[in-house]
KOLVEXVO-249592 format. One line per 2 residues: their letters; for each residue x negated, y negated, z negated of C-alpha. Coordinates in Angstrom, 2 decimals. Layout:
<sites>
a = X Y Z; ...;
</sites>
This chain:
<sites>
xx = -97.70 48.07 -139.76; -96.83 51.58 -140.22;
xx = -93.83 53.15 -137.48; -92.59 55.13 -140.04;
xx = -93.29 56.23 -144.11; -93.61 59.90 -144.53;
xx = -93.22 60.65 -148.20; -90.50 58.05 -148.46;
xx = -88.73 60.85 -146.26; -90.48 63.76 -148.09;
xx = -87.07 66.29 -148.48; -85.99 65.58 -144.64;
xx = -89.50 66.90 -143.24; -90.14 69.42 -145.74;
xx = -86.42 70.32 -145.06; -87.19 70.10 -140.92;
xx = -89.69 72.39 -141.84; -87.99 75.04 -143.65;
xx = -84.89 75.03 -141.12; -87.93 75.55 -138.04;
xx = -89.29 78.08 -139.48; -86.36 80.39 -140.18;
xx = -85.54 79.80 -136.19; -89.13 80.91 -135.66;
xx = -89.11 83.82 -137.88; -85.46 84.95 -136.21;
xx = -87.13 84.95 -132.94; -90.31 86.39 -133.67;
xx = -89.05 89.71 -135.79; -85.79 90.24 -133.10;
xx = -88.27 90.82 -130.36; -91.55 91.99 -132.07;
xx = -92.91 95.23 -130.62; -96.16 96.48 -131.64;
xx = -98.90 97.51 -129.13; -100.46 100.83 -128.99;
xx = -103.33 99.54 -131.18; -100.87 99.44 -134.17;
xx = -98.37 102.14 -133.21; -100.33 105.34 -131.29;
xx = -100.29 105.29 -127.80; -102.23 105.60 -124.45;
xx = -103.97 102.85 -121.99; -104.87 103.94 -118.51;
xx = -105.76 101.59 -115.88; -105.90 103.49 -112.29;
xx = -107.13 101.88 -108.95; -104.60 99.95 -106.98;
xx = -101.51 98.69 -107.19; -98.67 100.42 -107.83;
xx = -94.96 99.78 -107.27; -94.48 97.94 -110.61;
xx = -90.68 99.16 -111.28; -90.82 102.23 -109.67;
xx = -93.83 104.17 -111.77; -92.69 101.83 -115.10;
xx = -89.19 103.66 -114.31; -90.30 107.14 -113.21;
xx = -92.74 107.24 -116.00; -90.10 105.80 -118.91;
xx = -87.83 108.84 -117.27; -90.19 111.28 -117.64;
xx = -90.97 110.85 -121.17; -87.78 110.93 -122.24;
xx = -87.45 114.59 -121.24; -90.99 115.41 -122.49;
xx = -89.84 114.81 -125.69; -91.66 111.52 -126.73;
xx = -88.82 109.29 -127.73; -88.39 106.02 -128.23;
xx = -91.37 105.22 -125.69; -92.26 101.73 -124.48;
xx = -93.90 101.63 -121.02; -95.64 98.49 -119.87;
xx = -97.28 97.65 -116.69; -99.64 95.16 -115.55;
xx = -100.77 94.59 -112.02; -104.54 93.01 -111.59;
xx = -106.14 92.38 -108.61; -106.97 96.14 -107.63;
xx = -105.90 97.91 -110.70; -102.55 98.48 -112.64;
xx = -102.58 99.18 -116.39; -100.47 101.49 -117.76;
xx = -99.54 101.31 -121.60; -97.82 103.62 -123.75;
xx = -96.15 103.28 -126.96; -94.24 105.94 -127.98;
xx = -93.31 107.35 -131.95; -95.80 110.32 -132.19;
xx = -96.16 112.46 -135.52; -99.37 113.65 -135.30;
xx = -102.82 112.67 -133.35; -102.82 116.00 -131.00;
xx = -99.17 115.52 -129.61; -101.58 111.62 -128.22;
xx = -104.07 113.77 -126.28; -101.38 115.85 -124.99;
xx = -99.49 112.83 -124.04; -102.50 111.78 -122.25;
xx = -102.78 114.63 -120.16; -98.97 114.92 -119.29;
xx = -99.19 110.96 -118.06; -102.66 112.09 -115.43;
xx = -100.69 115.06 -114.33; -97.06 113.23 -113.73;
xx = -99.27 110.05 -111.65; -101.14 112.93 -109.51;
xx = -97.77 114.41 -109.07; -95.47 112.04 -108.02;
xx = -98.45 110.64 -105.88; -99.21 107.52 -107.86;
xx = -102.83 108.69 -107.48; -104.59 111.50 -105.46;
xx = -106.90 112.28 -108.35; -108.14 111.83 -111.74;
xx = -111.04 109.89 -110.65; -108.56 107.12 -109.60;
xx = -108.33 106.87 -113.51; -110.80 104.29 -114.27;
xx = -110.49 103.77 -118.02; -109.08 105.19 -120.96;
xx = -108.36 104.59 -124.03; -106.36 106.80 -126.72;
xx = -105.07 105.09 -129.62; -104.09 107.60 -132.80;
xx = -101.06 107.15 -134.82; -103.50 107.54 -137.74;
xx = -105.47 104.79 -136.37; -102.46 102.44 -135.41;
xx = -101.19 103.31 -138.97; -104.74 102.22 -140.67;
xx = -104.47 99.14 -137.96; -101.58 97.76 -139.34;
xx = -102.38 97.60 -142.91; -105.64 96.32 -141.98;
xx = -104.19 93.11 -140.19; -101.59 92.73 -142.98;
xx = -104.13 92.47 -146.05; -106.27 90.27 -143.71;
xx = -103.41 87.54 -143.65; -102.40 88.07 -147.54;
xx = -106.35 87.81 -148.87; -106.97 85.00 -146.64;
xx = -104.21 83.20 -147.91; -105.08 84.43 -151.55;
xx = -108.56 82.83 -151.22; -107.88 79.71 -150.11;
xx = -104.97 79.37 -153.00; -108.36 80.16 -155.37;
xx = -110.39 77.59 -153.88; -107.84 75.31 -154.52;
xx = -107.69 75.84 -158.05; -111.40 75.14 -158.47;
xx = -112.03 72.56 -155.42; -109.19 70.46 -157.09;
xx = -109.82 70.67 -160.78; -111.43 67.19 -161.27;
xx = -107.77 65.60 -161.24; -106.13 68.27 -162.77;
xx = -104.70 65.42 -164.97; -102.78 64.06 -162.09;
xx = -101.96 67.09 -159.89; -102.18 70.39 -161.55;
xx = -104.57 72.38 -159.00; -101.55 75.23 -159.48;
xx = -99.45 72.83 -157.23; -101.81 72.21 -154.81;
xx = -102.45 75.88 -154.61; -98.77 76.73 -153.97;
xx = -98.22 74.33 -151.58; -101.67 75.62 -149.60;
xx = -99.46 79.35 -149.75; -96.06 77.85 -148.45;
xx = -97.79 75.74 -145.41; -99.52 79.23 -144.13;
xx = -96.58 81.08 -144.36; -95.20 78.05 -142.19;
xx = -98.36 77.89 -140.47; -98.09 82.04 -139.14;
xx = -94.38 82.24 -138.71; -93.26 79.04 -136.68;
xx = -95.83 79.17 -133.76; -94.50 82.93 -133.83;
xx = -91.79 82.21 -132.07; -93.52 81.14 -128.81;
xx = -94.82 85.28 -128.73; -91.48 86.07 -129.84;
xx = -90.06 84.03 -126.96; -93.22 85.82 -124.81;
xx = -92.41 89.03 -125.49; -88.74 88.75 -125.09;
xx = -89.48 87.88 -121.35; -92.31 89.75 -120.81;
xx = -92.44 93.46 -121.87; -95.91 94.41 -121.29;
xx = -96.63 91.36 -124.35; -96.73 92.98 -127.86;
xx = -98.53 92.03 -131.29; -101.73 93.13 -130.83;
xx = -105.17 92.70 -132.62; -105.61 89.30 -130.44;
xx = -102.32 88.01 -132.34; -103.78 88.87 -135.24;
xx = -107.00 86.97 -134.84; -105.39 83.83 -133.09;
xx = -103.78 83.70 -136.56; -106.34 84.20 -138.89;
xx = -108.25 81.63 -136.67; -105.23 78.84 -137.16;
xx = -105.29 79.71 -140.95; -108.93 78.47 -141.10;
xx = -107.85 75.26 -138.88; -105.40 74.34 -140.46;
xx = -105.98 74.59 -143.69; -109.43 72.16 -143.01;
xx = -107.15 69.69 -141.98; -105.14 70.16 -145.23;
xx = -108.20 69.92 -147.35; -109.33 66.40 -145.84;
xx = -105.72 65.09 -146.69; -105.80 66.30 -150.41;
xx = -109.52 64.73 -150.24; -108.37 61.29 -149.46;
xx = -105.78 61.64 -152.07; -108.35 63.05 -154.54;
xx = -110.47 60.19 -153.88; -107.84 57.14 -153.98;
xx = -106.34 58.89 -157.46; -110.19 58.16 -158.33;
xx = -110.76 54.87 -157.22; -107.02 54.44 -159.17;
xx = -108.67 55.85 -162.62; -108.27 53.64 -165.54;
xx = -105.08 51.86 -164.68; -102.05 52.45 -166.99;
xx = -99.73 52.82 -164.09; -100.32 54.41 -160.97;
xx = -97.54 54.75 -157.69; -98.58 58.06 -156.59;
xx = -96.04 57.59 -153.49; -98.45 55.08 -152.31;
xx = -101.27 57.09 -152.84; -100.09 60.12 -150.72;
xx = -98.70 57.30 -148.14; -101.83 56.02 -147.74;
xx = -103.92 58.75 -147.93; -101.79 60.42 -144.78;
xx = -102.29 57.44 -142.32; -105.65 56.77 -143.22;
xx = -106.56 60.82 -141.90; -104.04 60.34 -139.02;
xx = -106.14 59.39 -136.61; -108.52 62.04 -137.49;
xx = -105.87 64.65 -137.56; -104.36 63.94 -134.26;
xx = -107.66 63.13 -132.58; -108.81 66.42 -133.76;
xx = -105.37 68.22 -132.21; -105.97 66.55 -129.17;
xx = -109.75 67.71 -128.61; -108.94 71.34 -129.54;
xx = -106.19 71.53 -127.57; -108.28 70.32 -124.23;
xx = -110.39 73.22 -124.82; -107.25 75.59 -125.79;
xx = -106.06 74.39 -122.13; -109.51 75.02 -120.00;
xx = -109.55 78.40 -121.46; -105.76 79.34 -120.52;
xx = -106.30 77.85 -117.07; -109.85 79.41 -116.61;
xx = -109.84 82.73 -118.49; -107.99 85.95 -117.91;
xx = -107.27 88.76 -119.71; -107.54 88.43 -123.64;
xx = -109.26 84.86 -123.51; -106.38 83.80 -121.41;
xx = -103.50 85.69 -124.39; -105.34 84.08 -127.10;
xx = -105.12 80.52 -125.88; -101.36 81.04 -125.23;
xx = -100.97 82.14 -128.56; -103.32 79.53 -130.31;
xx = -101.90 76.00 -128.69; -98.73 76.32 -130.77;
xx = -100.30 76.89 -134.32; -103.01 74.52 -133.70;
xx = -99.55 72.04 -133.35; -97.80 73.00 -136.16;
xx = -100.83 73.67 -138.60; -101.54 69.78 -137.92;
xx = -97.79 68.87 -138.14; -97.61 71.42 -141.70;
xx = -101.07 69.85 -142.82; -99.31 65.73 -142.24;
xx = -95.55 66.24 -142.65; -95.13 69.58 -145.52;
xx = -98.15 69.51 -147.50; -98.39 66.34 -148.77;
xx = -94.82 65.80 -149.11; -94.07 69.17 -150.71;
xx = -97.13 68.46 -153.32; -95.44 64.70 -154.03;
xx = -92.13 66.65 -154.41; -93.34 69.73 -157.01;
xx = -94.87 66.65 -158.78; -91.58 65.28 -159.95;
xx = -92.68 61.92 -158.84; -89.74 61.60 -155.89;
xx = -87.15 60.49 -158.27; -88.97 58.79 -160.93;
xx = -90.70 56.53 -158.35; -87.70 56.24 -155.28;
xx = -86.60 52.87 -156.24; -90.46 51.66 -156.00;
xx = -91.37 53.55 -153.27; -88.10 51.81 -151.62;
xx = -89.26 48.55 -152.24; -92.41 49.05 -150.91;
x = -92.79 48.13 -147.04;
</sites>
């Protein structure tokens, strides 16, 4: 016997899930700051450790009265080195170089460093380049999303009689946009308490990477409903309620077995790994959660919903136990 029914209850999760993810999106946009790879800026990581608030403070100070304004300054302490990062609201690429310079020359003379070979790495991001970076990651979400709406128009079409591959298509769009803006919130929540954390280009791919997870675990679900609609063909009458019902529990244990098994992995690499490996599986473990829970408790629902069939069969699907 089933705990509970699912698309008996098809407005209260689809509803759960709308409420969730305006929550998530709220949390994510109020304390979303953009890294130097998307905005300009400068990296520098210089041997040692230095005095975390004291050269995030001096430097944050001195930019202010260089004329770079509205600067972010982050600072990360490693095991001999500190990174320095710089995001500031530059109009052109030379005023970056220049910045550059003016950050070697301020470390060497407040003493932060004795020289410029203390400067280990370097990196210089443009605001052309951040500019070009941001549109980049931003048609990389919409076409992804755009071609798996077409492949559901044409993977679906053989029960276009029953579901109109449209549907199925819209409700693939809606569960990504739920699938990329609740887990949000966790690097919303991240970055709120941590100010070195902004989006980044390893955001961007832990996303694109749930997109293609989840949306496999969509896919089997409309299978099994494609094939028990099949097996159905021929009958006068058919309780599509009971076909989406069934159809969810009988990819459950799939679904959460897969969840589970990714998210062992997703674990060993946060506990393991460091740097970026160690950022991406913080920001993964929470879409892989809600892409299954969006893939069980919105898709199917929402697609039995845009159907029409919730009122026309609520008495039946009532009855049923």
């Amino acid at each position: 016997m089933r705990p509970f029914s699912i698309i008996k209850r098809a407005y209260l999760w689809v509803s759960i899930g709308g409420i969730i993810l305006i929550i998530a999106l709220f949390m994510f946009f109020k304390n979303a700051r953009y890294s130097e790879e998307f905005t300009g800026g400068v990296k520098i990581t210089v041997a040692g450790n230095l005095d975390q608030n004291k050269v995030k403070s001096d430097i944050t100070s001195f930019l202010a009265t260089e004329w770079y304004p509205n600067s972010e300054v982050g600072v990360q302490l490693t095991k001999d080195t500190t990174d320095l990062s710089l995001r500031t609201q530059v109009t052109s690429d030379d005023k970056v170089n220049v910045l550059s310079k003016d950050i070697q020359a301020f470390l060497i003379q407040k003493g932060y460093i004795q020289n410029t070979q203390q400067v280990l790495e370097q990196s210089i991001t443009w605001p052309s380049v951040g500019a070009y970076m941001q549109k980049s990651a931003k048609n990389a979400l919409i076409v992804g999303i755009i071609l798996m709406a077409i492949y559901m128009l044409f993977s679906f079409a053989g029960i276009r009689k029953e579901i109109s591959p449209s549907i199925l298509a819209l409700v693939v769009i809606a569960t990504m946009v739920f699938d990329v803006g609740v887990p949000a919130w966790a690097y919303g929540f991240w970055m709120m308490i941590d100010k070195t954390m902004a989006v980044n280009t390893v955001f961007i791919i832990a996303v694109l990477t749930n997109m293609g997870y989840s949306i496999n675990d969509t896919i089997i679900i409309f299978d099994r409903i494609r094939e028990n609609i099949t097996n159905k063909a021929g009958q006068k009458w058919i309780l599509f309620g009971k076909i989406f019902e069934d159809s969810l529990w009988q990819t459950m244990r799939r679904s959460l077995g897969t969840v589970f098994s990714v998210l062992l992995v997703i674990i060993a690499m946060y506990l393991l790994g460091s740097g970026a490996i160690r950022e991406f599986a913080f920001t993964i473990w929470m879409w892989v959660i809600f892409g299954s829970y969006s893939s069980i408790f919105i898709s199917a629902p929402l697609t039995y919903i845009l159907l029409g069939k919730y009122k026309k069969e609520r008495k039946e699907m009532l009855a049923q136990k």
